[in-house]
N, C-alpha and C positions, 0 to 999 in steps of 0.2 A: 509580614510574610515569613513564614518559620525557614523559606528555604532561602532566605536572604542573610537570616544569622550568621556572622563569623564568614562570611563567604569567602571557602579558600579562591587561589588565582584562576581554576579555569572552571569553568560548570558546564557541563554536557546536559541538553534539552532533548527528550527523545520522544516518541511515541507517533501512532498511527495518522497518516497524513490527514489532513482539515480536523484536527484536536485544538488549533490555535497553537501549535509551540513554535511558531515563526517569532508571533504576536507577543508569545509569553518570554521567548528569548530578548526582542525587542525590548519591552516593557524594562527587564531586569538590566541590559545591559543599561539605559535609560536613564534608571533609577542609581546604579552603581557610580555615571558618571555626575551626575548630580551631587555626591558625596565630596564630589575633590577627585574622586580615582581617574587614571588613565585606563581605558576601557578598548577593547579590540574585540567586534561583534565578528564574528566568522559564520556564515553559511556552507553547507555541504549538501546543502537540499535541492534536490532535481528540479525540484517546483517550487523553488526559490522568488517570494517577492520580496524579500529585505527591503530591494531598491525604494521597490512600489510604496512600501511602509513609510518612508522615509524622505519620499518626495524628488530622489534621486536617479541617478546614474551612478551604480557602485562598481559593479564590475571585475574582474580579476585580478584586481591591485588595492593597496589598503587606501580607502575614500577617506577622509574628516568632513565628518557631520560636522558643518559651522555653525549650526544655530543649537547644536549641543559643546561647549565646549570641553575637552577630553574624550571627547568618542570619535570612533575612527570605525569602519566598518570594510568588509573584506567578503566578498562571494565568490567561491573557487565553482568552476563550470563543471559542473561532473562530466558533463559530455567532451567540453576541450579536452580537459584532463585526460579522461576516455583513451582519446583519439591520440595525443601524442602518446600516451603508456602504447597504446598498442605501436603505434610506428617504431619505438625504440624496440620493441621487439621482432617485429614480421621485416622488417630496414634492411639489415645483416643481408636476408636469407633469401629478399625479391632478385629473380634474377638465378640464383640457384637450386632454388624447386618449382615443378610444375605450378601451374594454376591453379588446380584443382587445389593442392596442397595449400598454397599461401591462402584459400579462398576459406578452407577446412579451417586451420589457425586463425584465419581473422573472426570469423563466426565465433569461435570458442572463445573469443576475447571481446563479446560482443553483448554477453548479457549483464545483469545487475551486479554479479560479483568482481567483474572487472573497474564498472563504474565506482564500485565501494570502495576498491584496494586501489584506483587509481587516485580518488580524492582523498583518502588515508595518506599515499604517497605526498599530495600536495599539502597537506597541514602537516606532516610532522613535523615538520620547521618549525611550529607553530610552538610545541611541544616541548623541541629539543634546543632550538635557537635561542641560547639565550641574550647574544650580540644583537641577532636584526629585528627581538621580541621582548628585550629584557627592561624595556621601556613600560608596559605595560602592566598595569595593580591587578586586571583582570582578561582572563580573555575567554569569551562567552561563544560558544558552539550553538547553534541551531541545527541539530541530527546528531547525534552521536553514533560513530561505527558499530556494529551488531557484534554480540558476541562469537561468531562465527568469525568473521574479517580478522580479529584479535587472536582467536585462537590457529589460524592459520601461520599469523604472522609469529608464534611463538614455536610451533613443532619444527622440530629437527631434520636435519641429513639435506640432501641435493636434493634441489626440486627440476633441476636438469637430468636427472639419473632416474628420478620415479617418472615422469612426464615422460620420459623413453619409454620405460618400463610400461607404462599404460596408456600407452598411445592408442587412441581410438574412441576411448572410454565416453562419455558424457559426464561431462566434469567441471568443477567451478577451479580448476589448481591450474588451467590455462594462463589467468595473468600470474599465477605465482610465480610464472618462468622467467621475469622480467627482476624480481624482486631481490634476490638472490646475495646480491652483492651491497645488500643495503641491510642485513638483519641486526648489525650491530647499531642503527640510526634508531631503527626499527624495536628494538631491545629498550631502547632509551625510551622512547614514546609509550611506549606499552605498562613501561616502571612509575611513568609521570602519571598514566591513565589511571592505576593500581593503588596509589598511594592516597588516601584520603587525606591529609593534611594541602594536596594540592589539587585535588581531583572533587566535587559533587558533581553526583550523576541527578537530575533530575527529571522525573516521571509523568508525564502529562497525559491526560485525558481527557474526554467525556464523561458523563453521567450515565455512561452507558454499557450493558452488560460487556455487551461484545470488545471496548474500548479498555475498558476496567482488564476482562481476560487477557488483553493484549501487551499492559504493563506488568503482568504478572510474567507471561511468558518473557518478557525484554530482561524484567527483574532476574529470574533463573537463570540466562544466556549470559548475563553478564559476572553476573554472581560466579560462574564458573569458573570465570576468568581472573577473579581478584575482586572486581569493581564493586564493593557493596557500600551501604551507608545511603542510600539511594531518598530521595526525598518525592512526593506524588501532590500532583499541580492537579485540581478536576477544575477543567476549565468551562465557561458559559454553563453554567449553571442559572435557570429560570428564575428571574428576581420574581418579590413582592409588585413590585412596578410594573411588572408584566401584565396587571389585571387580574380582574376574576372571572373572566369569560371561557370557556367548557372546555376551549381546546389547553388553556394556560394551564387550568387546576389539574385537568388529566395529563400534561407534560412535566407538570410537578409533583404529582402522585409517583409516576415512571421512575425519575430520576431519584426519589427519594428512597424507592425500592429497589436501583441499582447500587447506590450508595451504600447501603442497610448488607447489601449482601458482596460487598466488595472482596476482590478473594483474597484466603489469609494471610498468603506470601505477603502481599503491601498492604495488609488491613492495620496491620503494628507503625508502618513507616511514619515519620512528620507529615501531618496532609495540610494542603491548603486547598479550601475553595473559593477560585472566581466568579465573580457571578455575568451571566450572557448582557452585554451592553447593548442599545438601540443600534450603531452603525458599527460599522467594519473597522479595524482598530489601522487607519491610515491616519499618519502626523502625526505628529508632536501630540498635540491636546488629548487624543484620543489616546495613543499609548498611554500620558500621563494618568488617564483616567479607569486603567484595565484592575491596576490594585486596589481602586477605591471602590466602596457602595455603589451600589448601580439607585439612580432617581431617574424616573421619566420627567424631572424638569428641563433637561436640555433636546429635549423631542420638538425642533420645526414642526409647524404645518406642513414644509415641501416632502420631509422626511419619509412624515404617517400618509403621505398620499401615494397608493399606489397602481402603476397603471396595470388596465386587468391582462390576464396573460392571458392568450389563447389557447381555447379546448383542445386540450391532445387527450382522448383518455387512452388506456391500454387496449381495449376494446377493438383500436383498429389494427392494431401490430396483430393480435390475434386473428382478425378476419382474414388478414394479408396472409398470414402462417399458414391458416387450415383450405386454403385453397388447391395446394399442391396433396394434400392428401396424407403425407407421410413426409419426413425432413427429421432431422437434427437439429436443435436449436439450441445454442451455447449461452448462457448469460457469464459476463463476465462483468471485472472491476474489483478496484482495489478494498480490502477489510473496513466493514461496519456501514458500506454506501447501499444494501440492504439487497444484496442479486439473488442471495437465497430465497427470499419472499419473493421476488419476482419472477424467480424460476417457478416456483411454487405455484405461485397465480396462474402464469402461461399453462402451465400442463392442467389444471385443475381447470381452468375456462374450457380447454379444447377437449378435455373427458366430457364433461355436462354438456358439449355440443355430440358425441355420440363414439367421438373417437378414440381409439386403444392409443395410451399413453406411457412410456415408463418415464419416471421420475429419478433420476439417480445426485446426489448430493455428495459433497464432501462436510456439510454443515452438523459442527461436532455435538448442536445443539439437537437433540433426537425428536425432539417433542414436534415438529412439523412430520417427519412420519408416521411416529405415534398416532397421532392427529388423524394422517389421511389413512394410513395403512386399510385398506379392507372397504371402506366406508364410502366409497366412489367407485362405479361399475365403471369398467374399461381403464380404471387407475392404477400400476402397478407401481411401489414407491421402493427402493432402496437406498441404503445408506452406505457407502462406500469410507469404512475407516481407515482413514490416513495412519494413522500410527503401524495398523497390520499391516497395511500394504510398505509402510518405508522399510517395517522392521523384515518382509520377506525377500525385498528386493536388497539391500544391505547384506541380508545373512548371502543371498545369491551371488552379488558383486564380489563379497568377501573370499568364496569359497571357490571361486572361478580365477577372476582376475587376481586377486590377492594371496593364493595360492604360494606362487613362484614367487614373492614380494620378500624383503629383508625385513625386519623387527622396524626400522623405521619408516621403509614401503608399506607395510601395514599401515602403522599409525597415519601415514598422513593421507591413506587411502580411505582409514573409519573417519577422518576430519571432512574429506571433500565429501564423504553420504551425510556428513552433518548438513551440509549447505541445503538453503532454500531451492535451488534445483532439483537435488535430490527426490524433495515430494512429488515437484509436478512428474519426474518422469514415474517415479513408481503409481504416484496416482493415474496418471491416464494408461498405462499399463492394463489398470483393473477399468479404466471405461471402454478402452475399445475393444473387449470384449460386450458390450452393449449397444458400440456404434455400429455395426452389421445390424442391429435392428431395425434402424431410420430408412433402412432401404424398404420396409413392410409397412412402418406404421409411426408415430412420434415416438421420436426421443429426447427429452428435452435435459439435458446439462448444467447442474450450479456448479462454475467455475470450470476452467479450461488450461491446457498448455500455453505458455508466451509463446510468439513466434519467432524467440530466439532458441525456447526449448528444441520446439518441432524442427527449426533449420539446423541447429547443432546435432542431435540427432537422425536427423535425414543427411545430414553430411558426411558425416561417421560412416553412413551402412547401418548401424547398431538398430535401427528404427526396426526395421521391417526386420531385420535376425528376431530380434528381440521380441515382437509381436506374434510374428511367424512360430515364434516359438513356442508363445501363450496360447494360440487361438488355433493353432496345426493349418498347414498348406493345402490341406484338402478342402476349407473353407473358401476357395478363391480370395484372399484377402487382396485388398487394395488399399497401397499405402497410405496412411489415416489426412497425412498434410494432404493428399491430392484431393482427396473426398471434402475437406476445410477449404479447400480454395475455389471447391463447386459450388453457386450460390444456389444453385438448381438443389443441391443435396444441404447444405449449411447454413445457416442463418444468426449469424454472430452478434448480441444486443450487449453494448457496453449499458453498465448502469451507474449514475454518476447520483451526486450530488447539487444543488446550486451553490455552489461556494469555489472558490477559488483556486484552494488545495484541489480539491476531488475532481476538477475540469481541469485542470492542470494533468495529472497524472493518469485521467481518463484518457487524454487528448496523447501522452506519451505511450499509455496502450497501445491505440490505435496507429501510430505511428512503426512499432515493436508486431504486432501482426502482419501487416501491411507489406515491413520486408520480408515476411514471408509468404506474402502472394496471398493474403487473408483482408478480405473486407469489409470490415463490420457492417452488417445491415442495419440496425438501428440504433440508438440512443434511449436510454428510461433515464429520466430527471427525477428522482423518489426523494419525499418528505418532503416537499416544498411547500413554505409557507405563504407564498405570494398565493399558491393554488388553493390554500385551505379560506383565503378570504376572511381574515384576524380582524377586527373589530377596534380593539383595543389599540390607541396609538402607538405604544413601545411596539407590540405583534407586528404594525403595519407597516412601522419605520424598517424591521426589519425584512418584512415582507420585498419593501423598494429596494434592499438592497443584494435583491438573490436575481432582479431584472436583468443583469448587466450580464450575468452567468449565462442563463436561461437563453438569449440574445445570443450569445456566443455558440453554445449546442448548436441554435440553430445554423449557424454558419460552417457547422462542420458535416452535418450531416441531413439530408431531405426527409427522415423520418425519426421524430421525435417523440414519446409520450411523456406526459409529467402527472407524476402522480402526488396529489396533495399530504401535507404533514397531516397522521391521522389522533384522534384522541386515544385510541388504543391500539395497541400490537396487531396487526394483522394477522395472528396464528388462529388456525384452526378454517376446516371447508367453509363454511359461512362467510366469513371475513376473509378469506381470499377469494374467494369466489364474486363478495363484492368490491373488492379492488379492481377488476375489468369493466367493471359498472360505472366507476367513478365519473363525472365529470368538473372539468375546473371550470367551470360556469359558476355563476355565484347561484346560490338555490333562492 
């Protein structure tokens, strides 16, 4: 493995959740202790199963793996973390501001970027400690912090003084208030991050367009900050051993063509590929087996046996949806679990059933409106670009609120429109001028607000000024969270994966809406191989091992679809339009 060379002490594992960089962090920390080194696996991942990996109980304290000896393992709770960062700051203040007030702060310390700078908060020990860490040859990250969190933690002046300054705002610099008196610890961790003699950052993927784009963009973000030298892991890649059955050769055509067009920023970098192993890389054995050649020699008969899954097709979410006549329907979920296409599908079924449709997308990939634009009576498709939309809301924030601001009230004001925040409010900004539609006719949503965005925002006031402002008051507008919390008017479809990561973080969605009075109405399971009915034993082994997911959906939710892993791309009216057709029967 190229990116095992020379391995300085810490290596940071990053990319888009169910890529395997649990697995791949596992595997390397694994392999390092094996050598003789003393090794410290550190998790920071929300949807953290280290433990699961590894057959244990890890926990918030450093564990010793015994049946590795020199490996020690450490999972910090982004949510504990969370939850104390925030009481060290809201603590003070309970007791001397209204309710409202403490309720306003606690929300705004409530979304992703609190969780990021709260677990940053707890490794930089990790970091800078060289007394209660200097024991250790390596110490191996599963997430590395974004380069936004990084660059936060480096800008200048009072973050008590701007935070006054722009009280009210919708803003990710809420936990910075807490930080303040920590930037020299904070200084240190950032120099150790920076330095490549002590630092590899490493890039993990898919074989997949959207997954590949996404190490690209990590690669820029972090690059900005210092961190470069960066190394790219493409993980389960379809072995030979997989067979030659129709669905294998076209998933290894796909992947080959993702590959072929990997984009430039890390087309240069040291690459290594793994190739996708029959079971799920839990134990020992398995870890030890993720660097090596994949052979379906070690394929059980219990493994390739799998029990059939029950018919969900999408076909009945759709019937349930076009009953009511008209609605808003959101698809949501985390990058590359495929909500685009399935938003795509939903609107496209309910046109061909006879009904006025608009389509609006955030999906940077153009070629699904291309596709339908025109070509479907009653389909209206738009493409809603994120970049204009942050870049007009930023110049607006800037020229407003950053007005009155000091040279370094600026700066840390252009830092906080860096933040992932930032998009979702400018992007839904530009839809709910669309959701006043759904009261006439469908409107169907790729991707939506958190319902941390929409409670910080509805907390503030800023929501409905800010709207009010876009859409003018003579529209009778009704504030957009009230209308999302109507099941009568909203129809919220998480779209997930069967795997581990992506029902993990599907299930944190839903949890993140929920405290804001938002229901999800259904669940889509998309690519699933257990539905495609694989042939081949490698396909089948790993077919049995997406039951256990699948199983779980349904425990979370009463209406479910799953839609089968397909031989080709679903783009284009034909092939989406037979996506609702689908059944997971076996033909």
């Amino acid at each position: 493995m190229k990116f095992l060379q020379n391995a300085p002490r810490f290596l940071f594992f990053t990319g888009k959740g169910g890529v395997g960089k649990t697995s791949v962090a596992c595997a390397t920390a694994l392999t390092l202790a094996k050598t003789g080194r003393k090794v410290l696996l550190v998790s920071t991942d929300p949807a953290s199963n280290v433990g699961q990996v590894f057959g244990l109980t890890i926990g918030n304290t450093v564990t010793a793996i015994h049946d590795v000896p020199g490996l020690s393992a450490l999972e910090i709770d982004p949510e504990q973390a969370a939850e104390a960062y925030r009481e060290r700051i809201i603590g003070p203040v309970r007791g001397l501001l209204p309710e409202t007030e403490l309720a306003g702060i606690a929300e705004s310390l409530s979304g992703s970027c609190t969780t990021e700078i709260a677990s940053f908060d707890e490794f930089t020990n990790l970091l800078t400690d060289g007394t209660a860490y200097g024991e250790y040859d390596h110490v191996v990250f599963d997430t590395a912090p974004t380069g936004h969190t990084i660059r936060l933690l480096q800008l200048p002046g009072s973050w008590t003084d701007f935070l006054a300054a722009g009280k009210g705002d919708p803003s990710c610099l809420g936990p910075m208030s807490g930080l303040e008196k920590h930037k020299r610890v904070y200084a240190k961790a950032v120099q150790a991050l920076t330095d490549p003699a002590r630092t590899r950052l490493v890039l993990v993927s898919r074989a997949q367009t959207s997954s590949l784009s996404e190490i690209e963009r990590t690669y820029f973000e972090l690059n900005q900050i210092g961190i470069g030298g960066g190394y790219v892991v493409v993980n389960g890649v379809l072995p030979e051993a997989a067979g030659g059955e129709e669905l294998a050769q076209a998933l290894r055509a796909r992947e080959a063509a993702a590959i072929a067009a990997i984009p430039a920023a890390v087309a240069g970098l040291p690459r290594d590929v793994l190739e996708l192993k029959p079971g799920n890389m839990v134990g020992i054995p398995a870890l030890e087996s993720l660097f090596a050649a994949t052979s379906g020699a070690g394929i059980t008969a219990d493994a390739a046996l799998v029990t059939e899954v029950e018919d969900a097709p999408l076909a009945v979410l759709v019937d349930e949806v076009e009953l009511d006549g008209h609605g808003l329907v959101m698809c949501m979920g985390k990058g590359g679990v495929g909500k685009t296409t399935i938003a795509a599908a939903i609107a496209v079924a309910l046109a061909k059933r006879g009904h006025a449709v608009h389509l609006t997308t955030t999906d940077p990939a153009a070629h699904l409106t291309e596709t339908l634009h025109g070509s479907i009576p009653g389909l209206t498709v738009s493409r809603i670009d994120p970049e204009a939309a942050i870049q007009e809301y930023r110049r607006h924030v800037m020229e407003t609120r950053g007005r009155s601001l000091d040279d370094d009230g600026r700066a840390a004001l252009a830092e906080d429109l860096m933040s992932p925040c930032t998009e979702e409010v400018a992007v839904f900004r530009q839809f709910s001028r669309v959701v006043q539609e759904s009261r006439r006719h469908f409107v169907v949503m790729d991707t939506a607000p958190t319902g941390h965005t929409l409670l910080l925002l509805d907390a503030t006031g800023s929501y409905h000024r800010e709207i009010s402002r876009q859409v003018g008051d003579t529209m009778g507008f009704v504030t957009p969270l009230m209308r999302l919390q109507d099941p009568a008017q909203t129809k919220v479809v998480l779209v997930t994966l069967a795997e581990t990561t992506p029902v993990l973080e599907a299930e944190e969605l839903k949890s993140d809406l929920e405290r804001a009075g938002i229901h999800p109405w259904a669940w889509v399971i998309n690519n699933s191989i257990a539905a495609a009915h694989p042939q081949t034993p490698f396909l089948r082994a790993r077919a049995a091992s997406e039951i256990e997911q699948i199983a779980k959906v349904h425990t979370l939710t009463g209406r479910v679809a799953l839609i089968p892993l397909l031989p080709e791309e679903p783009v284009g009216e034909g092939k989406l339009s037979a996506l609702t057709a689908l059944s997971c029967l076996p033909a």
